[in-house]
C-alpha positions in Angstrom: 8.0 -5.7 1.7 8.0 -8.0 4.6 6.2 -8.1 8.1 7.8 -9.7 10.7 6.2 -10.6 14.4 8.3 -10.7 17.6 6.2 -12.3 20.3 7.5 -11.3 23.5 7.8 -12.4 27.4 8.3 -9.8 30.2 9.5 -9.6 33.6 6.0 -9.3 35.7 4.1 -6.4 35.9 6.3 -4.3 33.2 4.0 -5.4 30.3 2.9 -1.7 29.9 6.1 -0.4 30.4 7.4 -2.3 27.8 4.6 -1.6 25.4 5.3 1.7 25.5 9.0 1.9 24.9 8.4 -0.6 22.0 6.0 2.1 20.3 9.0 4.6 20.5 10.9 2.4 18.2 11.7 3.2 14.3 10.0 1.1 11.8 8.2 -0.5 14.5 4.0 -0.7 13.2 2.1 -2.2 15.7 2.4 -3.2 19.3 -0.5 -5.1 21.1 -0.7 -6.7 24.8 -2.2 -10.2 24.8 -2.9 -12.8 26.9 -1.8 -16.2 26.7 2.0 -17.6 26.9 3.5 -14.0 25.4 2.6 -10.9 27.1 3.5 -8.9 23.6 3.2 -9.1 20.0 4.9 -6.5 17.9 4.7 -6.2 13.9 7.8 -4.2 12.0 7.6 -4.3 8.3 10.4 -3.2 5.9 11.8 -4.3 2.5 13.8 -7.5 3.6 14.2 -9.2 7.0 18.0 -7.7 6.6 16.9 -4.4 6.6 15.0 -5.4 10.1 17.6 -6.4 11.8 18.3 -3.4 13.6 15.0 -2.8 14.5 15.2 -6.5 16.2 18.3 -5.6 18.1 16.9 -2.4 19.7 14.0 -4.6 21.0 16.1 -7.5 22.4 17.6 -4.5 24.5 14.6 -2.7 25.7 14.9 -3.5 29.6 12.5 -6.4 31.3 12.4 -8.4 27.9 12.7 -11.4 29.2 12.6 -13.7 25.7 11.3 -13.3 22.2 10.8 -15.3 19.3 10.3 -14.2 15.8 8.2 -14.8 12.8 8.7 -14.0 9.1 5.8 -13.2 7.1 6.3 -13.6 3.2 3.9 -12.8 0.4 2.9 -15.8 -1.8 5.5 -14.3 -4.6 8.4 -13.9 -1.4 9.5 -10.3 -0.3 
């Protein structure tokens, strides 16, 4: 199993919006608004970052995302 991150900038004042369309997403586990240079972190876990992709896709499309970057979390013994 792996957890990956997506930190997330939005077009202003959509934060919310977004936030709640990211919730609607399969295989998506936790979505939080934060403050700081992100407006959005959002945690997806599955059995290899391959079988995330998708997920990753559907969230680069969700309208006002303006740019994300991603983060890989491994266990000490890897997936």
């Amino acid at each position: 199993m792996v957890d990956m991150y997506v930190l997330i900038v939005c077009d202003l004042g959509r934060t919310e919006e977004i936030a709640s369309d990211l919730q609607e997403i399969d295989k998506v586990k936790e979505v939080y608004m934060i403050s700081g240079a992100y407006d959005i972190i959002v945690k997806m876990s599955g059995p290899s970052p391959k079988d995330l992709e998708h997920v990753y896709s559907k969230i680069r499309n969700v309208s006002g995302i303006k740019t994300t970057i991603t983060l890989v979390g491994y266990t000490k013994n890897g997936y």
